[in-house]
C-alpha positions as CSV (number, residue, x, y, z in Angstrom):
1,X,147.7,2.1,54.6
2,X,149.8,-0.5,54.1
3,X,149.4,-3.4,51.3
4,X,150.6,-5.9,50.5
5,X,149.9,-8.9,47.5
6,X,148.0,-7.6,43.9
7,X,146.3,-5.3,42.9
8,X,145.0,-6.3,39.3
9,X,142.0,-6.2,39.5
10,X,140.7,-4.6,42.2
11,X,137.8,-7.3,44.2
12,X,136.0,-5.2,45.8
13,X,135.1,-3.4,42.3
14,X,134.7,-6.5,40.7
15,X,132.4,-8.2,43.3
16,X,130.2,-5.1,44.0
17,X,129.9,-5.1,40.6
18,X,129.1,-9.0,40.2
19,X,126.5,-9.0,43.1
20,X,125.0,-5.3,42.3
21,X,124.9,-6.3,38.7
22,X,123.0,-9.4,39.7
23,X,120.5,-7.9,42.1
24,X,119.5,-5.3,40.3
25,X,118.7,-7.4,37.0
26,X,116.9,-9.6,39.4
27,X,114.8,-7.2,40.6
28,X,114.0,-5.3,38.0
29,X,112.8,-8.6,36.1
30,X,110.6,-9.0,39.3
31,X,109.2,-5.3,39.0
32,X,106.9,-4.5,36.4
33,X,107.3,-0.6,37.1
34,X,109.2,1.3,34.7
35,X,110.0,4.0,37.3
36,X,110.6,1.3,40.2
37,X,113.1,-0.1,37.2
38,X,114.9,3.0,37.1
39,X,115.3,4.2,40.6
40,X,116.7,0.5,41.5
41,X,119.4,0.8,39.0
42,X,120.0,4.4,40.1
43,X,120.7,3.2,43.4
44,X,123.1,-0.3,42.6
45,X,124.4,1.8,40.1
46,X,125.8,4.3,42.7
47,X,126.8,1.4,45.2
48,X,128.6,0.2,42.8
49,X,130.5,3.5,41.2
50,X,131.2,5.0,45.2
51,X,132.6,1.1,46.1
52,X,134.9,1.6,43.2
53,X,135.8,5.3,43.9
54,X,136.5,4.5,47.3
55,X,139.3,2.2,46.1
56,X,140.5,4.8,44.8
57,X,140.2,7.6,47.7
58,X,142.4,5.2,49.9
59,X,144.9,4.7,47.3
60,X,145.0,1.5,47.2
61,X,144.0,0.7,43.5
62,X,144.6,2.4,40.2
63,X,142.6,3.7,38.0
64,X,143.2,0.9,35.4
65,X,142.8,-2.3,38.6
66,X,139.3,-0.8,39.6
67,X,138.2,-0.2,36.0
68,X,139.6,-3.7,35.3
69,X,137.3,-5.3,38.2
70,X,134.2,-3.3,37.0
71,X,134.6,-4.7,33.4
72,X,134.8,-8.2,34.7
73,X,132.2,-8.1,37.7
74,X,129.6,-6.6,35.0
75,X,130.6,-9.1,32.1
76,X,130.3,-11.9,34.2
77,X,127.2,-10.7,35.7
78,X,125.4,-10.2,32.5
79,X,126.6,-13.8,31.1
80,X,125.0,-15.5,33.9
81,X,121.7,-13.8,33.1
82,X,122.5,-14.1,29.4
83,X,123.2,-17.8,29.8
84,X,120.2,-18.4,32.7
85,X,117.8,-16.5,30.1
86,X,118.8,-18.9,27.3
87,X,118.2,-21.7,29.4
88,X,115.3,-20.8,30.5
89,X,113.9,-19.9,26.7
90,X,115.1,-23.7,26.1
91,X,117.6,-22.2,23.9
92,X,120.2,-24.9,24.3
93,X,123.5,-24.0,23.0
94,X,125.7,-26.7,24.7
């Protein structure tokens, strides 16, 4: 395979990560289950980790790009809930 532009970080980790991330904090906030809880973060948690490896399978990523785009897909992920939480809470911190 040939590429071509950058490579830090990787987007497809860091998206799957965002939008996984997202849905599944959705959901689960939808779900009262505790076991329904758990097998939907199972399950985004392993789209999520075999999107990344795949990165990696191709070679098209390090280890440090696709780590990199997990870290920053999550983060912002779980500020957006932080900060829609807050809001929501009428915590205002703006």
């Amino acid at each position: 395979i040939t590429v071509e532009g950058f490579s830090y970080p990787s987007g497809h980790s860091l998206s799957a990560a965002a939008i996984y991330s997202t849905l599944a904090v959705l959901l689960c906030e939808n779900f009262g289950s505790k076991t329904l809880q758990i097998f939907i973060r199972i399950v985004f948690g392993a789209l999520i980790i075999m999107i990344a490896l795949s990165r990696l399978y191709l070679g098209l990523h390090y280890v440090s790009d696709v780590a990199g785009g997990l870290a920053i897909g999550a983060s912002w992920a779980f500020l957006l809930n932080w900060l829609f939480d807050a809001y929501n809470e009428k915590y205002y911190f703006f």
